[in-house]
DODOKOL-444619 format. One line per field, with one value per atom (N, C-alpha, C): residue number from 0; atom name; x, y, z; residue in three letters. Coordinates in nm, 3 decimals. Each point is the difference from the previous one (the first is absolute). Layout:
BEGIN
resi	NUM  ... .
name	CA  ... .
px	X  ... .
py	Y  ... .
pz	Z  ... .
resn	ALA  ... .
! end
This chain:
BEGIN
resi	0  0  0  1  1  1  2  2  2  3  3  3  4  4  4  5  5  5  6  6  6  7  7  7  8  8  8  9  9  9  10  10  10  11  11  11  12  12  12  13  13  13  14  14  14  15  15  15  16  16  16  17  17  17  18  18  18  19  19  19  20  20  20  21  21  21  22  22  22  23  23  23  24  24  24  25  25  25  26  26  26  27  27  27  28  28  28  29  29  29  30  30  30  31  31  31  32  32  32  33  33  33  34  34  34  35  35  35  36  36  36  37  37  37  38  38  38  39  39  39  40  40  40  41  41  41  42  42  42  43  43  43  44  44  44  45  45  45  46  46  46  47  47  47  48  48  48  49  49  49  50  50  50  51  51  51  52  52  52  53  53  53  54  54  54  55  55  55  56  56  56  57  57  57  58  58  58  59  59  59  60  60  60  61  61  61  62  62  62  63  63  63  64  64  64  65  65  65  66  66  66  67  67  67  68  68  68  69  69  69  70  70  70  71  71  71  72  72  72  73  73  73  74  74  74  75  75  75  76  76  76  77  77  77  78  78  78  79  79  79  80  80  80  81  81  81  82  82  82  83  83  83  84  84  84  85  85  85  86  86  86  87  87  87  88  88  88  89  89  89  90  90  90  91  91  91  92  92  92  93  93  93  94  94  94  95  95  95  96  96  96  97  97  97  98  98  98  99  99  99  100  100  100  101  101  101  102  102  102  103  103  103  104  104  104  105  105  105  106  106  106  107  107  107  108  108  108  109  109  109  110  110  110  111  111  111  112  112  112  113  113  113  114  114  114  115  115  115  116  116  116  117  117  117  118  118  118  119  119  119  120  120  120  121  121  121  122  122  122  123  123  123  124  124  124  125  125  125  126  126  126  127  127  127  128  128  128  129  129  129  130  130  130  131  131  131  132  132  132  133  133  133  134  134  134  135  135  135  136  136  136  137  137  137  138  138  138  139  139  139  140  140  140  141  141  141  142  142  142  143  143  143  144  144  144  145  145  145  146  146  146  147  147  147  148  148  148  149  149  149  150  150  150  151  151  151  152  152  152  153  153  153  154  154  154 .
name	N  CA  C  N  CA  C  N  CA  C  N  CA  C  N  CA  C  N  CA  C  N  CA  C  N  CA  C  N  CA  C  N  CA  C  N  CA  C  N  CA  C  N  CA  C  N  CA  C  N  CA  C  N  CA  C  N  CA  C  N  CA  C  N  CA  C  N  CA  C  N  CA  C  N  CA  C  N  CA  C  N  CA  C  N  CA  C  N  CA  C  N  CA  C  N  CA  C  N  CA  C  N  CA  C  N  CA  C  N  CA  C  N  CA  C  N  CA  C  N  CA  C  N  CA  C  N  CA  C  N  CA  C  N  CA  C  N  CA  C  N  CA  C  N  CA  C  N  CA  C  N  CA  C  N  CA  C  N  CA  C  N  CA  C  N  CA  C  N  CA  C  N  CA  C  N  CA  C  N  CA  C  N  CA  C  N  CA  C  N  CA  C  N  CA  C  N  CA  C  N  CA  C  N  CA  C  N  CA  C  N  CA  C  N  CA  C  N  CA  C  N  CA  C  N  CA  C  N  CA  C  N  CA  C  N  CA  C  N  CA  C  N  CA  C  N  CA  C  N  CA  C  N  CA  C  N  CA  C  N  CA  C  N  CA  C  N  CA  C  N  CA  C  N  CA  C  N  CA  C  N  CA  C  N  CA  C  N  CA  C  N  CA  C  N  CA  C  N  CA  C  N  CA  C  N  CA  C  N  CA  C  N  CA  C  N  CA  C  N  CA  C  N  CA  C  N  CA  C  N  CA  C  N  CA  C  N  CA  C  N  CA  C  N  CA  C  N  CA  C  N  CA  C  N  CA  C  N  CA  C  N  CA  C  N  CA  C  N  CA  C  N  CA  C  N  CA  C  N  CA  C  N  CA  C  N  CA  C  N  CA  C  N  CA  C  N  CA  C  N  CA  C  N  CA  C  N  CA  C  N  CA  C  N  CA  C  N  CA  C  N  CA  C  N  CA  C  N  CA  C  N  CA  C  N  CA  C  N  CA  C  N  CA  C  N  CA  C  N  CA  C  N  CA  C  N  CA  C  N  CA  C  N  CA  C  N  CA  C  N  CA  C  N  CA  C  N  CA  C  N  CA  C  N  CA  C  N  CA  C  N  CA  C  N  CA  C  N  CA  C  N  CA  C  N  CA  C  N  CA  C  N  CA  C  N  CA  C  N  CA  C  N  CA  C  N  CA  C  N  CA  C  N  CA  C  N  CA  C  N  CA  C .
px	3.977  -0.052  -0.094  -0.066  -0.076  0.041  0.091  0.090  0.094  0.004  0.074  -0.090  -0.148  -0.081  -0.053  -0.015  -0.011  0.073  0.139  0.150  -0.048  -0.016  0.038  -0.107  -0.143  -0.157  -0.009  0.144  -0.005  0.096  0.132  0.140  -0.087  -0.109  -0.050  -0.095  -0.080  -0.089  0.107  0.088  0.093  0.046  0.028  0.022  -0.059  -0.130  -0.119  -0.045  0.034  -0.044  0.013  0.133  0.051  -0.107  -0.011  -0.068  -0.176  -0.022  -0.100  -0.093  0.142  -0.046  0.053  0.059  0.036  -0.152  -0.095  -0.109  -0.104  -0.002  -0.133  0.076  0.136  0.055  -0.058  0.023  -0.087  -0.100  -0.053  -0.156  -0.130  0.093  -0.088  -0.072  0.073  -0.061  -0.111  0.020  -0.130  -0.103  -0.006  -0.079  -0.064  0.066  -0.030  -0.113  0.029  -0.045  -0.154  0.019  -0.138  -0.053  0.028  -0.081  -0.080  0.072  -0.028  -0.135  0.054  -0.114  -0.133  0.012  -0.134  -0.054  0.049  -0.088  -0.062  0.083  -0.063  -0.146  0.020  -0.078  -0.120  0.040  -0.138  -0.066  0.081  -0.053  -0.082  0.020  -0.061  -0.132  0.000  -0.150  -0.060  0.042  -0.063  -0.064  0.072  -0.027  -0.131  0.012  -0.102  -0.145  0.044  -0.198  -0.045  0.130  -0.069  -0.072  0.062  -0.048  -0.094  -0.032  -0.136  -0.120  0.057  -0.138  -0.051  0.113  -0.094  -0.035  -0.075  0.028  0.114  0.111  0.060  0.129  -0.100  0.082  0.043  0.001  0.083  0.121  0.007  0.113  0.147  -0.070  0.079  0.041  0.115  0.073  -0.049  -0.011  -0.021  0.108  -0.044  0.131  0.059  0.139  0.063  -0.059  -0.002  -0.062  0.142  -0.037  0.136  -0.014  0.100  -0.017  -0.033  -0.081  0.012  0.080  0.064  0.082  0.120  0.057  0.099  -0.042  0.039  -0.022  -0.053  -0.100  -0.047  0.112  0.077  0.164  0.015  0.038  0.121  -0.129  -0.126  -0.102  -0.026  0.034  0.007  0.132  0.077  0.136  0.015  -0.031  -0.046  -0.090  -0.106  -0.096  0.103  0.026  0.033  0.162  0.061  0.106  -0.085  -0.086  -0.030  -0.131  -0.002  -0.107  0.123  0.126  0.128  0.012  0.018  0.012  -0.123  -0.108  -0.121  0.059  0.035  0.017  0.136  0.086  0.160  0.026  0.091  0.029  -0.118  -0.114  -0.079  -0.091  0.025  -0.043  0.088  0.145  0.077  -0.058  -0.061  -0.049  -0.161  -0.088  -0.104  -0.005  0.101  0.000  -0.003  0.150  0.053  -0.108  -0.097  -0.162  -0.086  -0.011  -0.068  0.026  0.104  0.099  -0.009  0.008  -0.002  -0.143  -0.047  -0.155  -0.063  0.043  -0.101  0.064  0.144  0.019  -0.026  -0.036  -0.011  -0.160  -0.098  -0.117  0.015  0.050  0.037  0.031  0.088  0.012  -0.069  -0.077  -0.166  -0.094  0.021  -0.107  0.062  0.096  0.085  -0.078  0.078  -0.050  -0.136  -0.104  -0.132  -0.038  0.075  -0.052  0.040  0.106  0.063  -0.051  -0.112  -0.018  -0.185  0.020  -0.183  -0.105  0.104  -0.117  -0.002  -0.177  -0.043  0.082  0.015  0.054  0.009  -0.040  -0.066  0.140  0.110  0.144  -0.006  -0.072  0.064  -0.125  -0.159  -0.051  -0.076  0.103  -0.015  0.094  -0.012  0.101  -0.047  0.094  0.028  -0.056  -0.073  -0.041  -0.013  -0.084  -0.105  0.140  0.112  0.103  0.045  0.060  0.033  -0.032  -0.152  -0.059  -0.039  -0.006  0.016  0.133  0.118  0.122  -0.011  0.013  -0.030  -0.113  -0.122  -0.037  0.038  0.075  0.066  0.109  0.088  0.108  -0.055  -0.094  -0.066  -0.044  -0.079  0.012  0.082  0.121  0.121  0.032  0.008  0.037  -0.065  -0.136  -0.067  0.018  0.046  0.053  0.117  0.056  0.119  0.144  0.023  0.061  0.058  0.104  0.117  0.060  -0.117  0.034  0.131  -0.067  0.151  0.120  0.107  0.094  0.030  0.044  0.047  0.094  -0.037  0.107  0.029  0.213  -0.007  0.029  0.026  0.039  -0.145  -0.136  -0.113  -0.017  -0.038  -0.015  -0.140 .
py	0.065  0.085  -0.078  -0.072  -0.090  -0.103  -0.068  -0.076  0.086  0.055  0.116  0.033  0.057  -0.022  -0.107  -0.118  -0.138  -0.021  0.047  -0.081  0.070  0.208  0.071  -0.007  -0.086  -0.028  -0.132  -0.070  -0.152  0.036  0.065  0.073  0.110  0.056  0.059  -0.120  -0.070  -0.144  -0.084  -0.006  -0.074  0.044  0.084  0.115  0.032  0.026  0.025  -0.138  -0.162  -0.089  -0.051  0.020  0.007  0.027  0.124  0.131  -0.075  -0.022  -0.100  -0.122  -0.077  -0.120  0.068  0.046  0.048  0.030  0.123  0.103  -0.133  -0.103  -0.113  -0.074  -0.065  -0.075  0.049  0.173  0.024  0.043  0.021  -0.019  -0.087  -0.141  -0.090  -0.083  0.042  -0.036  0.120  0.135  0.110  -0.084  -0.035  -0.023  -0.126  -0.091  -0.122  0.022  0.048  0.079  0.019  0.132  0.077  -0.098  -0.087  -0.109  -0.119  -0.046  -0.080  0.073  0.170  0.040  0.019  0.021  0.005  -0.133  -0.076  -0.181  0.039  -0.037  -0.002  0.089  0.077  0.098  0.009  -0.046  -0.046  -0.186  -0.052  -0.120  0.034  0.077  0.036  0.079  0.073  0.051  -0.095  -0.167  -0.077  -0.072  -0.004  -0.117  0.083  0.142  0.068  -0.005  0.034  -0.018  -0.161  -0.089  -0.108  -0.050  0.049  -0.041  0.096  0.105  0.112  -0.083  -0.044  -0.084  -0.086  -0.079  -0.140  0.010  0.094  0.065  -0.028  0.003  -0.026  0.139  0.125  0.087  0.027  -0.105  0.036  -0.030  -0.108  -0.098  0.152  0.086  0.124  0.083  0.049  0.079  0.141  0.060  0.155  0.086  0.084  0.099  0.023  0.028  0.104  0.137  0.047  0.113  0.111  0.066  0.113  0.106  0.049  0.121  0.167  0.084  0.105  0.096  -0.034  0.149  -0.047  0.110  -0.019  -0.096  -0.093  -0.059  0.105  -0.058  0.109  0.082  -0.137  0.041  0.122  0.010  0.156  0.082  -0.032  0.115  0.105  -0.120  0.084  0.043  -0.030  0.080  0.138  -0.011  0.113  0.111  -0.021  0.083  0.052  -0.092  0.007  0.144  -0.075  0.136  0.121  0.004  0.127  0.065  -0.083  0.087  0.072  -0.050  0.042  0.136  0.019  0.109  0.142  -0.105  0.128  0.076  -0.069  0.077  0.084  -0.003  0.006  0.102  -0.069  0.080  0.037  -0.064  0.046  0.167  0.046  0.136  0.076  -0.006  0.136  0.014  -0.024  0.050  -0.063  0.101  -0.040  -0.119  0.016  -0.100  -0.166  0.000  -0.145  0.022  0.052  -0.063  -0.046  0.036  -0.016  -0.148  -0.001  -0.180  -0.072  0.039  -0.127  -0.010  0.074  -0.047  -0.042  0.062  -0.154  -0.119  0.003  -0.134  -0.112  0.134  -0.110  -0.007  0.028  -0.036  -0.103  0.054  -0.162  -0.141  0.026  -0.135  -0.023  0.087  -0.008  -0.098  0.040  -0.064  -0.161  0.010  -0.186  -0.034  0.006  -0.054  -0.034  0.086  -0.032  -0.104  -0.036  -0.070  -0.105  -0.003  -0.146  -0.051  0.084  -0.057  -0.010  0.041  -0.002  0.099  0.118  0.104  0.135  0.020  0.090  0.166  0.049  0.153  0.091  0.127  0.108  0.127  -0.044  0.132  0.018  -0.026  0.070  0.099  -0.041  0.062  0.162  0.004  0.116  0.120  0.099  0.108  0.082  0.086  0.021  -0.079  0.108  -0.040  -0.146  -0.047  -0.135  -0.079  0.032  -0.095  -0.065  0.133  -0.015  -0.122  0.030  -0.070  -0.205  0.019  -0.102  -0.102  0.080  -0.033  -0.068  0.061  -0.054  -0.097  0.026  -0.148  -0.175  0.061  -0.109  -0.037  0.056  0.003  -0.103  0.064  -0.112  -0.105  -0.022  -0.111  -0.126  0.071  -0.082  -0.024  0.050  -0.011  -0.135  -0.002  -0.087  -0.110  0.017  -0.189  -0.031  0.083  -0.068  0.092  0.098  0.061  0.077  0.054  0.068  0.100  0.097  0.123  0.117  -0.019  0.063  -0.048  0.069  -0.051  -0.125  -0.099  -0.142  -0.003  -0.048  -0.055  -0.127  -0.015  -0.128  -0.089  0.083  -0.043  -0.070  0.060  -0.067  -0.126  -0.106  -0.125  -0.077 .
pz	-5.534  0.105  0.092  -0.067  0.093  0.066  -0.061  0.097  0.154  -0.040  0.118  0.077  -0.055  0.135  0.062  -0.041  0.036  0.144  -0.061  0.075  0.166  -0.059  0.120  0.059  -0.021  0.064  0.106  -0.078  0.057  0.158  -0.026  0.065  0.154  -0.061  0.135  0.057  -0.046  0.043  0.056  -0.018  0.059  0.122  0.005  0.108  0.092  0.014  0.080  0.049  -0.088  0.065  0.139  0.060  0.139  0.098  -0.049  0.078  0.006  -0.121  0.023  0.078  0.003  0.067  0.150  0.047  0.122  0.060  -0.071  0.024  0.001  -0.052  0.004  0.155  0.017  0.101  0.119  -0.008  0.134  0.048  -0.130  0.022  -0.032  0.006  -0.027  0.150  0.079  0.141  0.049  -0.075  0.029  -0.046  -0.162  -0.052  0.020  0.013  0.007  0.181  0.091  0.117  -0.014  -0.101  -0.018  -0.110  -0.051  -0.071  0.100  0.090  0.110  0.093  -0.006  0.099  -0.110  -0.139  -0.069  0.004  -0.015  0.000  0.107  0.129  0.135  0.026  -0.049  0.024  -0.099  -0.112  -0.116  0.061  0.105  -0.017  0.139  0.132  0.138  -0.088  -0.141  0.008  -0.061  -0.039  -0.084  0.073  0.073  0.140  0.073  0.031  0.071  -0.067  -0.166  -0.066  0.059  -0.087  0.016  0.140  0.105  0.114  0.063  -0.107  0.062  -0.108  -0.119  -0.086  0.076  0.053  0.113  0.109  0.000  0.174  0.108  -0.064  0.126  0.033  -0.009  0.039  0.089  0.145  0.111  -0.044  -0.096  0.021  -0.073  -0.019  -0.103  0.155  0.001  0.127  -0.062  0.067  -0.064  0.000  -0.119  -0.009  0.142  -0.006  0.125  -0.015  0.130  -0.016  0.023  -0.073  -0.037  0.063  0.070  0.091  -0.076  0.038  -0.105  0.010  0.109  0.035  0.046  0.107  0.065  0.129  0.086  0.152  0.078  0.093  0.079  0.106  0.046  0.098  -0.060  -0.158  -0.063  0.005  -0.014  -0.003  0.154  0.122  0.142  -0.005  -0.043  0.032  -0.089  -0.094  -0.081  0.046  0.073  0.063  0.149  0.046  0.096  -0.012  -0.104  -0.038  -0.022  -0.092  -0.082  0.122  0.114  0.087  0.080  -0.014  0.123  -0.105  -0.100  -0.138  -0.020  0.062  0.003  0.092  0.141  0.099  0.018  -0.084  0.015  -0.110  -0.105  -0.100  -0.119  -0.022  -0.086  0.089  0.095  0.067  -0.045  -0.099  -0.033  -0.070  -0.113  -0.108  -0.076  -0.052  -0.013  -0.129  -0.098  -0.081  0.026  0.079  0.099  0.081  0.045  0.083  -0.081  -0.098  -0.122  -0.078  -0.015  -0.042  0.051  0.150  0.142  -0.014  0.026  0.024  -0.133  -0.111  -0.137  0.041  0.008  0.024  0.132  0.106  0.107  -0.023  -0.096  -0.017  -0.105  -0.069  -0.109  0.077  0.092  0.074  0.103  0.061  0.057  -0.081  -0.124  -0.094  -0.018  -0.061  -0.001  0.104  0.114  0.148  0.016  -0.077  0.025  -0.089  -0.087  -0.092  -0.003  0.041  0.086  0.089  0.097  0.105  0.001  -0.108  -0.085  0.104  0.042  0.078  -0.134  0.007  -0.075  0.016  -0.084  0.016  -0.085  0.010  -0.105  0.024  -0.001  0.028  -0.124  -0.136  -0.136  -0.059  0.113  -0.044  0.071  0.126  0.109  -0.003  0.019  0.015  0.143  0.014  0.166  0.112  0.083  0.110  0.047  -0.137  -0.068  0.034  -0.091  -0.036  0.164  0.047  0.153  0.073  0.011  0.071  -0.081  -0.125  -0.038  0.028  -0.005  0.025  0.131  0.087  0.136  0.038  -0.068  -0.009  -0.053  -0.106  -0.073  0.080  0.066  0.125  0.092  0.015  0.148  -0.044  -0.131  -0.059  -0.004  -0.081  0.001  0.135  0.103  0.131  0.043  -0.006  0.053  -0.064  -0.140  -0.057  0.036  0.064  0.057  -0.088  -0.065  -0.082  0.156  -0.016  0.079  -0.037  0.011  -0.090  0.068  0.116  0.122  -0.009  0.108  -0.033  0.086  -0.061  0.098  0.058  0.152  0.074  0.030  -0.058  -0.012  0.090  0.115  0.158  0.076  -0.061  0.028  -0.021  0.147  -0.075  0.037 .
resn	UNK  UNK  UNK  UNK  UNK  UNK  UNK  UNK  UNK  UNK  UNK  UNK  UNK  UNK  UNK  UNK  UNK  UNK  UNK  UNK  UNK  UNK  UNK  UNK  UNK  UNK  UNK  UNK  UNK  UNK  UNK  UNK  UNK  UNK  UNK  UNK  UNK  UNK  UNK  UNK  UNK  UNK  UNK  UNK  UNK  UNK  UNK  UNK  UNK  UNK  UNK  UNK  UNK  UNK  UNK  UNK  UNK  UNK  UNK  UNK  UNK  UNK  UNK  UNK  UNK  UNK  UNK  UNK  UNK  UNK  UNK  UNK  UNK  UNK  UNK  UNK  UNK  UNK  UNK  UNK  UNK  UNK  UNK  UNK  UNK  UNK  UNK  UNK  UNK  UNK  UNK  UNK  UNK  UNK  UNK  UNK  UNK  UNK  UNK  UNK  UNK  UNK  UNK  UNK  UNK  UNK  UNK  UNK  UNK  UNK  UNK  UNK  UNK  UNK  UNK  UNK  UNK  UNK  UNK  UNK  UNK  UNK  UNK  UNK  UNK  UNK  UNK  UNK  UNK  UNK  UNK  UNK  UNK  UNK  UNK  UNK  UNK  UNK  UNK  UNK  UNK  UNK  UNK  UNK  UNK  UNK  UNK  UNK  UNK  UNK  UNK  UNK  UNK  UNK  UNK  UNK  UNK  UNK  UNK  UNK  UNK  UNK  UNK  UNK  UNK  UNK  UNK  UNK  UNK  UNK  UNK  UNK  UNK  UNK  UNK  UNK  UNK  UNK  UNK  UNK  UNK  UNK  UNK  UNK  UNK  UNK  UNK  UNK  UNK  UNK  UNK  UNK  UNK  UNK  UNK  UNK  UNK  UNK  UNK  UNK  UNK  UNK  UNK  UNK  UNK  UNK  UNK  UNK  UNK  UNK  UNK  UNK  UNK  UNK  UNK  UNK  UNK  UNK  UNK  UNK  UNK  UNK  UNK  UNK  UNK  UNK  UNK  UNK  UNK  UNK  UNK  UNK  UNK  UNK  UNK  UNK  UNK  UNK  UNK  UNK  UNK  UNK  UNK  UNK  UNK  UNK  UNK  UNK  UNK  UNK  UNK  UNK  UNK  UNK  UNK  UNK  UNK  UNK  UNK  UNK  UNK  UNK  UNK  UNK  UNK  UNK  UNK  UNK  UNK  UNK  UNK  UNK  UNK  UNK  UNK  UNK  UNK  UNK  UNK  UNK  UNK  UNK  UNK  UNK  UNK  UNK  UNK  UNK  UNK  UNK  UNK  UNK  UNK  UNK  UNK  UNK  UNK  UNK  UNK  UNK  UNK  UNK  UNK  UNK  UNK  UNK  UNK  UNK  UNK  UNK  UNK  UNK  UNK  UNK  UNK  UNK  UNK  UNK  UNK  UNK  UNK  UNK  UNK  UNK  UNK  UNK  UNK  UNK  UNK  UNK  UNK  UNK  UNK  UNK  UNK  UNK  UNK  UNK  UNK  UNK  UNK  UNK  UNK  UNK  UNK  UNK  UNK  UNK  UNK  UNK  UNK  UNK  UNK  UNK  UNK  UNK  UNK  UNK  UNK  UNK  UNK  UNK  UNK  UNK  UNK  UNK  UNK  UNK  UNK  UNK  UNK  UNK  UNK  UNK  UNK  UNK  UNK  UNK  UNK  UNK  UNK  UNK  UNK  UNK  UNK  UNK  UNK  UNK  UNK  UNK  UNK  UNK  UNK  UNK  UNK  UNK  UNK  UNK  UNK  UNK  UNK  UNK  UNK  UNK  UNK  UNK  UNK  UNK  UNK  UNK  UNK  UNK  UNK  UNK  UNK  UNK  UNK  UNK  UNK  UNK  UNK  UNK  UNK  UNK  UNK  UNK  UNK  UNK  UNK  UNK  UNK  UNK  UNK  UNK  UNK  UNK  UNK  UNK  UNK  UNK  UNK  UNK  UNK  UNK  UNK  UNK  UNK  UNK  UNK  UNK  UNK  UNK  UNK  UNK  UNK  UNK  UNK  UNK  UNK  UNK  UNK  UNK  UNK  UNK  UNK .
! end
């Protein structure tokens, strides 16, 4: 009995070996990859102490700085749709006014924060809000944001 399971343990190992070396063949260039990028990347923070111990932390490039959001470009085109939506189809119904406008304050807010102007739209309701809105509008306006609609015949 034990020889028989031996035979039929060796008969499926044999079997699956194919399948094996195939599953390492093509993923030995992933790995070998993400091995190359851990050195690199353990030897740029070795290089950085050592050269912050001897004072010579210019000689260290600084992180890239990573974007937090979406590009400011999709953030005006976004406002710029969903202000065409306040005025259009978000007036059939009080809900779709309700949607358009968190969201076209949500991307009020991106925009401000991208463009590092202060703004209080999460902590105002009515009147307050209104008028905050439209300040933040003119805001963006004045950094150069294109909240209207563009013309592309303008040159």
């Amino acid at each position: 009995m034990v020889h028989a399971l031996v035979v039929a343990v060796a008969l499926v190992a044999l079997a699956c070996l194919p399948c094996a070396i195939a599953l390492f063949i093509t993923n030995v260039d992933t790995w070998a990859e993400s091995g190359y990028r851990a050195v690199r990347r353990v030897a740029r923070r070795t290089r950085a102490r050592l050269c912050r111990r001897r004072g010579l932390g210019w000689l260290v490039a600084p992180a890239p700085e990573v974007p937090l959001g979406p590009p400011i470009e999709q953030i005006a085109a976004d406002l710029r749709r969903l202000g065409r939506q306040r005025l259009g189809i978000a007036t059939r119904s009080t809900v779709w006014f309700t949607a358009v406008q968190r969201a076209y304050d949500d991307r009020l807010r991106l925009a401000c924060r991208s463009l590092a102007i202060e703004e209080h739209l999460d902590k105002l309701r009515g009147v307050d809000l209104e008028i905050e809105r439209l300040r933040v509008e003119g805001e963006l306006v004045g950094a150069g944001l294109v909240l209207g609609p563009v013309d592309a015949d303008r040159t």
